[in-house]
DRENVEXPA-17997 format. One line per 3 residues: their letters; for each residue x, y, z of N, C-alpha, C. Coordinates in nm, 3 decimals, padded with zeros to 5 digits. Example, Ala and Ser with C-alpha at 12.3 -4.5 7.8 and 13.67 -1.06 7.14 Angstrom:
as> 01.319 -00.569 00.780 01.230 -00.450 00.780 01.320 -00.330 00.780 | 01.285 -00.225 00.708 01.367 -00.106 00.714 01.290 00.003 00.787
END
This chain:
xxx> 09.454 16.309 22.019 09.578 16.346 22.088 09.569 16.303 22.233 | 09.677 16.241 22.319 09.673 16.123 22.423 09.836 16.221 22.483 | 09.838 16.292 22.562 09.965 16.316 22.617 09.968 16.215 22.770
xxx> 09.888 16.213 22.774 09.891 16.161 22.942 09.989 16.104 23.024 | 10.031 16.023 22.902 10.130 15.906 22.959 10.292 15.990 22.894 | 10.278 16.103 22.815 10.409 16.125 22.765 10.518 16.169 22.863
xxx> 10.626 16.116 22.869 10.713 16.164 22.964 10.747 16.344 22.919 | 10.746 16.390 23.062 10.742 16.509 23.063 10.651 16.565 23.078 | 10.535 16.531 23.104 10.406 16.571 23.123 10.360 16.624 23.268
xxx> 10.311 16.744 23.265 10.279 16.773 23.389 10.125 16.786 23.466 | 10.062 16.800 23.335 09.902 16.788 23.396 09.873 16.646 23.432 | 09.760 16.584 23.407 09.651 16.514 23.417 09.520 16.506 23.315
xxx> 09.414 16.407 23.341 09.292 16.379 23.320 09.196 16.480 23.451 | 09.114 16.541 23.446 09.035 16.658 23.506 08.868 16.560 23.440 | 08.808 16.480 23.564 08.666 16.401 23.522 08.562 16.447 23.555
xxx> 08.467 16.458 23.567 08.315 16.536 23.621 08.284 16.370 23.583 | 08.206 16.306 23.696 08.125 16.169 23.715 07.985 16.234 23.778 | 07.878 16.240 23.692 07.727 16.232 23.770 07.731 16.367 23.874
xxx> 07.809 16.498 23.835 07.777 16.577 23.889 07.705 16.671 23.962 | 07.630 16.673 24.036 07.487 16.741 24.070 07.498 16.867 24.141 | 07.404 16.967 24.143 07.412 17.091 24.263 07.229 17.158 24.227
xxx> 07.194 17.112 24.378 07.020 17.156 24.363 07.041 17.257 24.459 | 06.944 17.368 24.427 06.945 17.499 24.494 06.791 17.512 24.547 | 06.699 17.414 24.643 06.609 17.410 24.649 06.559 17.267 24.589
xxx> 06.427 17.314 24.478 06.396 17.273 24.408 06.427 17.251 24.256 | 06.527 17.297 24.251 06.585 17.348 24.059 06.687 17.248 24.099 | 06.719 17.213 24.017 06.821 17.158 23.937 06.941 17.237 23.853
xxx> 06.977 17.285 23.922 07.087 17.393 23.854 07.208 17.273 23.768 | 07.245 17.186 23.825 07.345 17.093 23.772 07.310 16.929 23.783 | 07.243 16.857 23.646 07.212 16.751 23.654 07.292 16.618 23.621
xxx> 07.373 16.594 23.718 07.427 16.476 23.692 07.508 16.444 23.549 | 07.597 16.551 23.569 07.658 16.541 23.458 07.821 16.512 23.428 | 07.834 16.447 23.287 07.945 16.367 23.353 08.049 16.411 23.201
xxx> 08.177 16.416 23.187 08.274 16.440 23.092 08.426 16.476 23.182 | 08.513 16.453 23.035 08.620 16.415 23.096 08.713 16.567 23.017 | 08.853 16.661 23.085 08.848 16.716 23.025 09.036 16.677 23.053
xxx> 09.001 16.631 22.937 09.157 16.569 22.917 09.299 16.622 22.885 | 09.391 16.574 22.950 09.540 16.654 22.936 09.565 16.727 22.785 | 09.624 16.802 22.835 09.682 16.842 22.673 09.636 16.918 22.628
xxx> 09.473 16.930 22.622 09.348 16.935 22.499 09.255 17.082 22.572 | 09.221 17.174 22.496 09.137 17.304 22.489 08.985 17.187 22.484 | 08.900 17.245 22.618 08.801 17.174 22.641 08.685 17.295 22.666
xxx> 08.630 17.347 22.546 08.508 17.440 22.528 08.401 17.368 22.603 | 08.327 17.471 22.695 08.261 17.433 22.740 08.077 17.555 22.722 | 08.014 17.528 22.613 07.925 17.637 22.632 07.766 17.620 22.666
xxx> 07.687 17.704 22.654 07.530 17.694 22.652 07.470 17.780 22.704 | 07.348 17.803 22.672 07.304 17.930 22.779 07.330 17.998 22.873 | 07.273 18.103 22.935 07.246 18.151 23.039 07.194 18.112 23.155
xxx> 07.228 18.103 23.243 07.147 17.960 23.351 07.157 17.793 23.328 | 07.240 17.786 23.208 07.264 17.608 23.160 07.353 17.535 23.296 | 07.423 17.600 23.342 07.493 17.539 23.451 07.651 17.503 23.441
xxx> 07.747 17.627 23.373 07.858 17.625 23.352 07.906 17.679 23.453 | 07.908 17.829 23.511 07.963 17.856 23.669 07.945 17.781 23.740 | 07.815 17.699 23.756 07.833 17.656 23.865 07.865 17.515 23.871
xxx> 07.903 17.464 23.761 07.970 17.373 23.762 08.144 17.352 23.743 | 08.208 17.493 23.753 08.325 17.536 23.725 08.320 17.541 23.894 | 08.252 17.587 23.942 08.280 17.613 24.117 08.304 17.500 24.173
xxx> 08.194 17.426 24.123 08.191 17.251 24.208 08.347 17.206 24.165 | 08.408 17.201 24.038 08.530 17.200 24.045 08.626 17.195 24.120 | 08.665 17.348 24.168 08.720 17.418 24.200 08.718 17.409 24.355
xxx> 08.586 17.412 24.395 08.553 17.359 24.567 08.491 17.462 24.622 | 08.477 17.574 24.504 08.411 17.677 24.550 08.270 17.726 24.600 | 08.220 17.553 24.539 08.077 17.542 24.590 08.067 17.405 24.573
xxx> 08.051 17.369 24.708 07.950 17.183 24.735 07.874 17.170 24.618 | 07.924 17.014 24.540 07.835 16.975 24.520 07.706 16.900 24.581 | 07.638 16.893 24.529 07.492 16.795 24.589 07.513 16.659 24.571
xxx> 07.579 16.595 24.518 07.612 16.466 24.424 07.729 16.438 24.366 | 07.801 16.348 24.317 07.852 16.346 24.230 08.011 16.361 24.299 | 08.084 16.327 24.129 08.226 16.372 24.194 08.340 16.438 24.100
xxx> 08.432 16.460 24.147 08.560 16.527 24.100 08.659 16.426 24.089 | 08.737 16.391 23.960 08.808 16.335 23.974 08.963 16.397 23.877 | 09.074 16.369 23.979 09.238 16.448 23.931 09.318 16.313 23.902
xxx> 09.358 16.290 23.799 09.426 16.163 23.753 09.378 16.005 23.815 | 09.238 16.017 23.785 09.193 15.873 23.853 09.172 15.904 23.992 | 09.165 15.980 24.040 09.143 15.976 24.182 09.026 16.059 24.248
xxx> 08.994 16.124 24.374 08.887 16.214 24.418 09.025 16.316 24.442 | 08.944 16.438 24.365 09.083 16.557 24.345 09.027 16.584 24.536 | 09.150 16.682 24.574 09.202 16.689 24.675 09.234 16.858 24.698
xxx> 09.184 16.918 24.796 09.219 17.066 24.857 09.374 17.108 24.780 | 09.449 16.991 24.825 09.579 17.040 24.748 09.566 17.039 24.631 | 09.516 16.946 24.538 09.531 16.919 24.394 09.500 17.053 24.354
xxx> 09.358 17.152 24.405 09.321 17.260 24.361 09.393 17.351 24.398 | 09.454 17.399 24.464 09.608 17.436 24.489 09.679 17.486 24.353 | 09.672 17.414 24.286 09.818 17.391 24.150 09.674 17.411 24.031
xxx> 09.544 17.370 24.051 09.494 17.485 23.933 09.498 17.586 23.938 | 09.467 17.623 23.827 09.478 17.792 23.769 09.323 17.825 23.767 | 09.240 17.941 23.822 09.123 17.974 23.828 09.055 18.100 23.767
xxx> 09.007 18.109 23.687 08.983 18.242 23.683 08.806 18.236 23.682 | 08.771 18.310 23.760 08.629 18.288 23.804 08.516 18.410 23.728 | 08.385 18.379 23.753 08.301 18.457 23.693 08.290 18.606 23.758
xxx> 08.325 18.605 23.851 08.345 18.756 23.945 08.493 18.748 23.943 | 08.565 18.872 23.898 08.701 18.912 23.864 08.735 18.926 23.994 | 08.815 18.900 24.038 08.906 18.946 24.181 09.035 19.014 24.206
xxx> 09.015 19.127 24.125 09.166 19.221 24.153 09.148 19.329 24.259 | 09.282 19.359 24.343 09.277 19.467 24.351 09.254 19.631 24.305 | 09.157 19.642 24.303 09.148 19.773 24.249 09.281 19.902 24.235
xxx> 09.324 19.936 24.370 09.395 20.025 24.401 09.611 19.998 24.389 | 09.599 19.834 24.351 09.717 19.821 24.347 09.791 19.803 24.192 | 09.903 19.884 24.208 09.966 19.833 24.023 09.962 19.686 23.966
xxx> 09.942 19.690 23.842 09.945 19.568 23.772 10.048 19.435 23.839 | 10.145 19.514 23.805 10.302 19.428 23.838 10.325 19.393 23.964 | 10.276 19.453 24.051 10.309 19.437 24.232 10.205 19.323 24.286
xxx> 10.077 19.349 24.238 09.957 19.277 24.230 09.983 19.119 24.173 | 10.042 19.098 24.045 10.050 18.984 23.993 10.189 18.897 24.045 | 10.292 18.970 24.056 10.395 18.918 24.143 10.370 18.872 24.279
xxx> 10.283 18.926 24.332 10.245 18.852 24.474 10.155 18.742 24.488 | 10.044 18.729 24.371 10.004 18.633 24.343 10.072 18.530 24.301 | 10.177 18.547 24.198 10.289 18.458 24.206 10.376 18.420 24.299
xxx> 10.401 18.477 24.387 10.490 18.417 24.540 10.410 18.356 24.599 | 10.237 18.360 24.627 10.150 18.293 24.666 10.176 18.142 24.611 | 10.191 18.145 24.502 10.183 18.001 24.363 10.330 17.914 24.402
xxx> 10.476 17.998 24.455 10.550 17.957 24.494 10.660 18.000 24.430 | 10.666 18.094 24.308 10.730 18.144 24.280 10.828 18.215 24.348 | 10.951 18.267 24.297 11.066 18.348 24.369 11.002 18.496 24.292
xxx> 11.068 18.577 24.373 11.010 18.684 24.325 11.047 18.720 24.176 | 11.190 18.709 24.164 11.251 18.751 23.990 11.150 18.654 23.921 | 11.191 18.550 23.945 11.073 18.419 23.841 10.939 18.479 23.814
xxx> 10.857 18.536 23.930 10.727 18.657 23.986 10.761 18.713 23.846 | 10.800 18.800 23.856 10.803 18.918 23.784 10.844 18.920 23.640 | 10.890 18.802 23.597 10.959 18.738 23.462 10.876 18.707 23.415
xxx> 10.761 18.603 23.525 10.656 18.548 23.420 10.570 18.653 23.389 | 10.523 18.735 23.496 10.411 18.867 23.472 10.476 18.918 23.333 | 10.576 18.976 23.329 10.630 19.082 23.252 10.582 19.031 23.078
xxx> 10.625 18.853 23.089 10.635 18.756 22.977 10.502 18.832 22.930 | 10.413 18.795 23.036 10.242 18.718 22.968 10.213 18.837 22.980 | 10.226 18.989 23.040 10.223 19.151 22.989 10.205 19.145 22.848
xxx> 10.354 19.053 22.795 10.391 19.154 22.661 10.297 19.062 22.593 | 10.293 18.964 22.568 10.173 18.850 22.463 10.052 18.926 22.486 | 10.026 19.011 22.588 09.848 19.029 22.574 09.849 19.179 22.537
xxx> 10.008 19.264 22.501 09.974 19.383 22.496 09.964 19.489 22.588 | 10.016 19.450 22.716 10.038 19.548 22.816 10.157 19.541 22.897 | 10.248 19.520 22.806 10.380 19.578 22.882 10.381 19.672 22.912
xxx> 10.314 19.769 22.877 10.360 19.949 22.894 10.282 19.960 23.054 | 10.200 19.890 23.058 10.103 19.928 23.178 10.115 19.836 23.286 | 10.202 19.780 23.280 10.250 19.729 23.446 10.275 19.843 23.567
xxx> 10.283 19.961 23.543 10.299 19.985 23.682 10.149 20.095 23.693 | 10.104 20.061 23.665 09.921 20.145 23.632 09.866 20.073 23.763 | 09.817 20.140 23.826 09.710 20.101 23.893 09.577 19.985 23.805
xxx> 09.515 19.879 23.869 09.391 19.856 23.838 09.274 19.890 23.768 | 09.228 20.000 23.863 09.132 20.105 23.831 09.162 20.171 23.757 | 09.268 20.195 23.704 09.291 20.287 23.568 09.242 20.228 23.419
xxx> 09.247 20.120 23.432 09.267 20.022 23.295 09.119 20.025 23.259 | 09.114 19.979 23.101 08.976 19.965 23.074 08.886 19.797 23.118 | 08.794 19.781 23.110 08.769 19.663 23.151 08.826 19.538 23.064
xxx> 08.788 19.580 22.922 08.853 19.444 22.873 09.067 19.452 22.905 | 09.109 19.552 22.958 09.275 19.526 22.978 09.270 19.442 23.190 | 09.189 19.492 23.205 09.160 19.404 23.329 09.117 19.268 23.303
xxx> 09.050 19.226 23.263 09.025 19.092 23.214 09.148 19.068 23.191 | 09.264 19.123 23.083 09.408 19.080 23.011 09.471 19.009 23.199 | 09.454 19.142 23.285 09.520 19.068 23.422 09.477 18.990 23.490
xxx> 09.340 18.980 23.484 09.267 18.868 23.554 09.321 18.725 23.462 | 09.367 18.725 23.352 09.400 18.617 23.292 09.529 18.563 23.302 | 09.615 18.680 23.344 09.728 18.653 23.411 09.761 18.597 23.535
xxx> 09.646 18.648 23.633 09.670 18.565 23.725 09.629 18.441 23.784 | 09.541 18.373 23.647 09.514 18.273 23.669 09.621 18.146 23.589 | 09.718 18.233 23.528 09.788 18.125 23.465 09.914 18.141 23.538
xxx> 09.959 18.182 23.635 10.056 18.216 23.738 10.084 18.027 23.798 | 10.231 18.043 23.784 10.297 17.919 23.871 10.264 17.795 23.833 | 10.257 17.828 23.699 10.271 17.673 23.603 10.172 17.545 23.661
xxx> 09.991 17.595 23.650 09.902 17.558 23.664 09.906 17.433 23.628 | 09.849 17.329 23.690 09.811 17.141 23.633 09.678 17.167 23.572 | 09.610 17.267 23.610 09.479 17.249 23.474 09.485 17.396 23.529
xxx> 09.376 17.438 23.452 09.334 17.548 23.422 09.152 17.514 23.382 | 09.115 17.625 23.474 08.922 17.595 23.457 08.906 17.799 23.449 | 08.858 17.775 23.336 08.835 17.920 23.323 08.729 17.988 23.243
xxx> 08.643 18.049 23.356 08.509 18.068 23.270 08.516 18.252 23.213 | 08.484 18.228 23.098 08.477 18.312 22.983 08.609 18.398 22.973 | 08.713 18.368 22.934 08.828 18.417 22.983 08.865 18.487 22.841
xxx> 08.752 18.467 22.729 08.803 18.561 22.578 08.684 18.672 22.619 | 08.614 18.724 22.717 08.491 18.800 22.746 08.563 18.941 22.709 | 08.498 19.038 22.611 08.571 19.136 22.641 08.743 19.198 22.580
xxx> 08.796 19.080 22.526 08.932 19.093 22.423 08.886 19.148 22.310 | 08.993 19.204 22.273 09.055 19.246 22.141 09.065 19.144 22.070 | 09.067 19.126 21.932 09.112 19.039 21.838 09.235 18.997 21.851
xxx> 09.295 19.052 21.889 09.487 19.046 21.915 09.474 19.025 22.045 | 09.385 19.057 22.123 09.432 18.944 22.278 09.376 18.841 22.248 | 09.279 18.822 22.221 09.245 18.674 22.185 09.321 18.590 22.113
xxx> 09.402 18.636 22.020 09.554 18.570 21.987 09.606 18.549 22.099 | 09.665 18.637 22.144 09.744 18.619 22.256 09.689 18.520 22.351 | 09.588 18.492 22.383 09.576 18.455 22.482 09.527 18.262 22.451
xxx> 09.485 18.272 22.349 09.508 18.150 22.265 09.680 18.078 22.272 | 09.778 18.157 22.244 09.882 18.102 22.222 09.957 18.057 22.379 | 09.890 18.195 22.501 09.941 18.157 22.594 09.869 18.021 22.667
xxx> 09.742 17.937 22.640 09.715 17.830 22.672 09.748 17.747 22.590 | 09.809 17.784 22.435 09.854 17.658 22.404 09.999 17.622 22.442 | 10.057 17.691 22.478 10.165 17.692 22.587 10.171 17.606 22.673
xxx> 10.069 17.609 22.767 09.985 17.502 22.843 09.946 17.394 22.810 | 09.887 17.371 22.736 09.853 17.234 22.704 10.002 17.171 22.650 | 10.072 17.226 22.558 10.194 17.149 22.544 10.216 17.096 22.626
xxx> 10.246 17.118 22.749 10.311 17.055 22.841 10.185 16.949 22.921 | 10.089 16.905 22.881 09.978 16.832 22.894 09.939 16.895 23.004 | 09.880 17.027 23.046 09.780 17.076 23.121 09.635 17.088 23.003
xxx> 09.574 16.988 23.130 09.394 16.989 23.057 09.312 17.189 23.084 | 09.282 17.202 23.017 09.213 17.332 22.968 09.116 17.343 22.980 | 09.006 17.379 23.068 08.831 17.390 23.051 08.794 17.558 23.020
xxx> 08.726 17.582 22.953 08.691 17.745 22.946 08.558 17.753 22.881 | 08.468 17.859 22.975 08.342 17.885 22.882 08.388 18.050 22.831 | 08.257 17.973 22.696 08.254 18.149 22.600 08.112 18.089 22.573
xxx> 08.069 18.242 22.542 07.985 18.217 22.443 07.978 18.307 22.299 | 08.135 18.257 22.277 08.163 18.283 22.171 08.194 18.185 22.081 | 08.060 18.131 21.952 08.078 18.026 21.913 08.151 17.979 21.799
xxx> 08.197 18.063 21.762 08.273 18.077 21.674 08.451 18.029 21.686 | 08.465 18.151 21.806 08.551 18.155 21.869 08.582 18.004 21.924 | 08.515 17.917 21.992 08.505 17.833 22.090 08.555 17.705 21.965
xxx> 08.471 17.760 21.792 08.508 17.646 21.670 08.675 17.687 21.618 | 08.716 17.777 21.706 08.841 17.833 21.625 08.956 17.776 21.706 | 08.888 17.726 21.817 09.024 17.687 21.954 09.004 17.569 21.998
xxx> 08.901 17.472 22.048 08.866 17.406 22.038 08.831 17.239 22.021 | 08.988 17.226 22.150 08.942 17.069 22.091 08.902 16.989 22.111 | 08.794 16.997 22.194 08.674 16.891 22.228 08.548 17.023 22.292
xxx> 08.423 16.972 22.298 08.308 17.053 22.305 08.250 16.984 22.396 | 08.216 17.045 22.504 08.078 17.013 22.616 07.972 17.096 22.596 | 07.888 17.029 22.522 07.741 17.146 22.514 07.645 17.119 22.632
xxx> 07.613 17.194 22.742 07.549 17.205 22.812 07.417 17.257 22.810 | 07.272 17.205 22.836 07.143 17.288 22.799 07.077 17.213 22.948 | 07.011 17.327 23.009 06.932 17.302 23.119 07.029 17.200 23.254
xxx> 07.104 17.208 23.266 07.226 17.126 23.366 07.258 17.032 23.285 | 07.236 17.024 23.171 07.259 16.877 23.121 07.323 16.879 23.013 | 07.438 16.761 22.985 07.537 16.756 22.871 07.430 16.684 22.750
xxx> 07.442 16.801 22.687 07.347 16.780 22.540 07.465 16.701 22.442 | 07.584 16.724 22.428 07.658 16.687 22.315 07.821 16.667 22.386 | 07.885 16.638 22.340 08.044 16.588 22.415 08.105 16.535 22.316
xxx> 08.193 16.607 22.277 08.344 16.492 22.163 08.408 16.654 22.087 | 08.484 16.580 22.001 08.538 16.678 21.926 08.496 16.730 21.853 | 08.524 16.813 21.760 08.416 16.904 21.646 08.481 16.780 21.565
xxx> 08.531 16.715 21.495 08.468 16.595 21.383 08.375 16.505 21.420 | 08.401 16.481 21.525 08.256 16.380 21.643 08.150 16.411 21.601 | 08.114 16.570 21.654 08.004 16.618 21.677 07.941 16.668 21.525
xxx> 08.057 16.711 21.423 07.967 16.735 21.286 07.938 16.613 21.226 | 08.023 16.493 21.249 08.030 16.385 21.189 07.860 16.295 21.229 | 07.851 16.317 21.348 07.760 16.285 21.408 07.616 16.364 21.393
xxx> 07.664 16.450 21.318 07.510 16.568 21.258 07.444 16.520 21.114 | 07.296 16.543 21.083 07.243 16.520 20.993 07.352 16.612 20.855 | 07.348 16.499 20.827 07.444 16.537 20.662 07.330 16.599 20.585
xxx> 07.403 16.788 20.514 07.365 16.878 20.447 07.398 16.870 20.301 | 07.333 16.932 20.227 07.395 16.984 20.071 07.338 17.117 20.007 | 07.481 17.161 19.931 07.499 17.287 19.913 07.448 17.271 19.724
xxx> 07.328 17.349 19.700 07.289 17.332 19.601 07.312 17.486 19.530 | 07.350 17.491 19.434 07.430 17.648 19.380 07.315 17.659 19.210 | 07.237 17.695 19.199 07.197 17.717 19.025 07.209 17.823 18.969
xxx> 07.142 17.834 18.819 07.186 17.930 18.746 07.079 18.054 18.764 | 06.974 18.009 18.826 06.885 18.077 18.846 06.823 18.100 19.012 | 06.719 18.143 19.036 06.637 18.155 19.185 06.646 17.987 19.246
xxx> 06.646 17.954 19.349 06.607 17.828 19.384 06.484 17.806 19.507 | 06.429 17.935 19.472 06.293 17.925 19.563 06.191 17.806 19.541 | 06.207 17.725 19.432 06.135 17.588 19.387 06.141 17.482 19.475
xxx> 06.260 17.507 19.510 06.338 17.371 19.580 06.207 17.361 19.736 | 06.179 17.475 19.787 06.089 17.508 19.923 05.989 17.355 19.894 | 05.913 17.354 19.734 05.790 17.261 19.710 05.821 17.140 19.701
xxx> 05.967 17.109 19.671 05.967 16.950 19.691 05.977 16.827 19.780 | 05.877 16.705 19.757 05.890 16.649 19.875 06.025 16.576 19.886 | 06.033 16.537 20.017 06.170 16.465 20.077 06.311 16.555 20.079
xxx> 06.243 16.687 20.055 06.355 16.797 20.069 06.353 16.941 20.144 | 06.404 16.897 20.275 06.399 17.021 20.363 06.500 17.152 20.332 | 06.437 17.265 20.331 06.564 17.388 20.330 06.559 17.469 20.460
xxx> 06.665 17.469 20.455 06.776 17.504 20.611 06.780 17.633 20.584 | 06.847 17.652 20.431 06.897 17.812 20.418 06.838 17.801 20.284 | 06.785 17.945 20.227 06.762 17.992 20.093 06.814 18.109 20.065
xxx> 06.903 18.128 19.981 06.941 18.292 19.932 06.998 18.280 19.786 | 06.897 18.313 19.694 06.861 18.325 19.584 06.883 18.203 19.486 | 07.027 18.202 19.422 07.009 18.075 19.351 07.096 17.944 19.434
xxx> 07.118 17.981 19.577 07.183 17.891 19.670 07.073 17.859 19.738 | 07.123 17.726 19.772 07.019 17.709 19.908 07.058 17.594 19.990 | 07.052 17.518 20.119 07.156 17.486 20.205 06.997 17.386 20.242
xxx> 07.034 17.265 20.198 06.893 17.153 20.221 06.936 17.040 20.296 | 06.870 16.938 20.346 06.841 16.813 20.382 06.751 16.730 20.287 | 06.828 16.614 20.303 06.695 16.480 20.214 06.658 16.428 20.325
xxx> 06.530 16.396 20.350 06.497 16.301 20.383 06.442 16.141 20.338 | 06.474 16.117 20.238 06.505 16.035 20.214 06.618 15.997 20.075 | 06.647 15.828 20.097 06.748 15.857 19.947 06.679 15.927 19.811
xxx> 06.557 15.850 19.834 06.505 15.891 19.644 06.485 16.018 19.638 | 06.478 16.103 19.721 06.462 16.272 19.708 06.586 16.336 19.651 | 06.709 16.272 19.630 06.804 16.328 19.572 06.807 16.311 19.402
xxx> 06.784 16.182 19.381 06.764 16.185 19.243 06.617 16.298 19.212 | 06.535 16.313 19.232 06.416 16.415 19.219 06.474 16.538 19.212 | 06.582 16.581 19.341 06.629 16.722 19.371 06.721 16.769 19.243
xxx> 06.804 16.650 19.189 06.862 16.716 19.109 06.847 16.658 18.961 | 06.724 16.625 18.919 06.661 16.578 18.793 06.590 16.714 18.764 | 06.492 16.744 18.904 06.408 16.851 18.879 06.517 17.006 18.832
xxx> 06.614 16.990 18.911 06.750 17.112 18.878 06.777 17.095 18.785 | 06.777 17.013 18.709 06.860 17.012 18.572 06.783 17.003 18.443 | 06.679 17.002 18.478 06.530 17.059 18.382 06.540 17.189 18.387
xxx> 06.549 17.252 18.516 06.541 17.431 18.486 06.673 17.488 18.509 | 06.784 17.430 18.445 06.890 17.486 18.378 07.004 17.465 18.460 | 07.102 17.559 18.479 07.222 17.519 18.515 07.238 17.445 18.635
xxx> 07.304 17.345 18.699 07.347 17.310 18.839 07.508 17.356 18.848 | 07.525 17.486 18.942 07.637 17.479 18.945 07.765 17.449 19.037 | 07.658 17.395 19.135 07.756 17.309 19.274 07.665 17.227 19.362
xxx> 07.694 17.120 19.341 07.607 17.023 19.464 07.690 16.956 19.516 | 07.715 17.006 19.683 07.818 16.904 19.761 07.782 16.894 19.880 | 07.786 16.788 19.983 07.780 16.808 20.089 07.828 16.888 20.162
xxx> 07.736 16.943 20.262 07.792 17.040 20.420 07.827 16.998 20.512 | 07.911 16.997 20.609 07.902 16.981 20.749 07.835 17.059 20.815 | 07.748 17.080 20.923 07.749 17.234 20.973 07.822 17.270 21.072
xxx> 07.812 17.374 21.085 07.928 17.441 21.168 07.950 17.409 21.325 | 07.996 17.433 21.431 07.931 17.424 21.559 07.871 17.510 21.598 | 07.882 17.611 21.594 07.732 17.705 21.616 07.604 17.634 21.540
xxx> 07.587 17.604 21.415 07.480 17.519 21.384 07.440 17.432 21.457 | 07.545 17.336 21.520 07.512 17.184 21.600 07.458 17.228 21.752 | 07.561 17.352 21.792 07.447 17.397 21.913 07.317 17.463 21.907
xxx> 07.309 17.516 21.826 07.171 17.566 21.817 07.065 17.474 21.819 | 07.113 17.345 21.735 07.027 17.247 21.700 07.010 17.174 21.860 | 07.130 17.126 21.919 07.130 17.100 22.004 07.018 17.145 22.174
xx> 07.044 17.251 22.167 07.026 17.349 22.228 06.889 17.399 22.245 | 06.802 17.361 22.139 06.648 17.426 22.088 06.565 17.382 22.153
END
């Protein structure tokens, strides 16, 4: 999917070229480079310390990089360009003591909004996440994951050109995470590029349409989930009538997964398949042999190790 050029389009291309940020001696962010393109939900995950905040900051301008660059439709993005993103950062920034609705409307007149427009859009993206009732609540009243619901609001305030948003499903409901899915695909319709970390991997395979796997500052993997499974050692799903704890002894046949008469293997080589399922069909039924993809949680793990 290519909106870039579609008339009517309001985002951009969002580039990371050879990115860097050293804190000393570490290497917190190594020269890392991906593109997070109009239109398109751009998962971004990996460890703890892998170098996703702080490469969401370098973004954003919120922290110098050491190296490297930023680029907003072909160009070196610009104080203003970051202006018109949408941010929602790893430290929440609400007012504590002020109501929902007064709070997010002023953030919207900030964005350039009129005030009715203010208060139209709040009210909108209230009701999609489930808190219409609690617009005039104080902050501090709310539970943490319905604060997150506003912190997500006010990063999508005044019809954002991208959106960079780290862990922004942290903490939802199953039904805000709907919600909040539908309100960025909202966004991207209109070709705003999307960056967001989770480390929810599941989640990240459910929304998802391109993957930056990050391990140690460094882009381990990059493309779409058909890319990236397509691009994984091809699996098979072996089903019998009986135990398949046998399968462990044969050569040119690795097992991934075993649970009872299933088991989830690799060949390493071709002739191990004729063996795998000659030897199966000597000790009785075969009742499914097909290839796997694995999942993306599989490909990061693998990735990742």
């Amino acid at each position: 999917m290519d909106t870039t050029n579609h008339q009517g389009v309001e985002g951009g291309d969002l580039e990371l070229r050879r990115l860097t940020r050293l804190f000393g001696d570490l290497r917190a962010v190594d020269e890392i480079s991906f593109e997070v393109r109009s239109g398109l939900l751009t998962g971004f995950v990996g460890g703890n310390g892998a170098g996703k905040t702080t490469t969401m900051r370098m973004v954003m301008g919120v922290l110098a990089m050491t190296s490297g660059e930023v680029l907003w439709r072909g160009r070196p993005v610009t104080r203003e360009d970051r202006r018109t993103f949408g941010y929602m950062p790893e430290e929440r920034g609400l007012y504590p003591k002020q109501p929902v609705l007064d709070q997010l409307v002023y953030l919207g007149r900030l964005r350039g909004l009129s005030a009715a427009a203010a208060k139209r859009t709040v009210l909108d993206h209230l009701e999609v996440l489930g808190l219409a009732g609690r617009s005039r609540d104080h902050v501090e009243k709310l539970s943490l994951g319905n604060q997150q619901r506003v912190q997500i609001v006010a990063a999508l305030m005044g019809r954002p050109q991208a959106l960079v948003l780290d862990e922004p499903f942290s903490g939802l409901d199953p039904l805000a995470v709907d919600g909040m899915a539908d309100l960025l695909r909202e966004h991207t319709a209109r070709g705003v590029p999307v960056l967001f970390s989770s480390h929810q991997l599941e989640l990240v395979e459910r929304l998802c349409d391109r993957l930056v796997i990050l391990r140690s500052g460094k882009v381990v993997a990059d493309g779409t989930p058909d890319d990236l499974r397509a691009g994984s050692l091809l699996r098979h799903r072996l089903v019998l009538g009986g135990d398949a704890g046998w399968v462990r002894d044969l050569p040119g046949v690795h097992v991934v997964d075993l649970e009872g008469p299933s088991v989830l293997l690799e060949l390493l080589d071709p002739a191990s398949e004729h063996r795998l399922l000659a030897a199966a069909l000597d000790r009785g039924d075969v009742r499914q042999y097909s290839p796997e993809r694995p999942s993306l949680a599989q490909i990061y793990r693998e990735v990742t190790a």
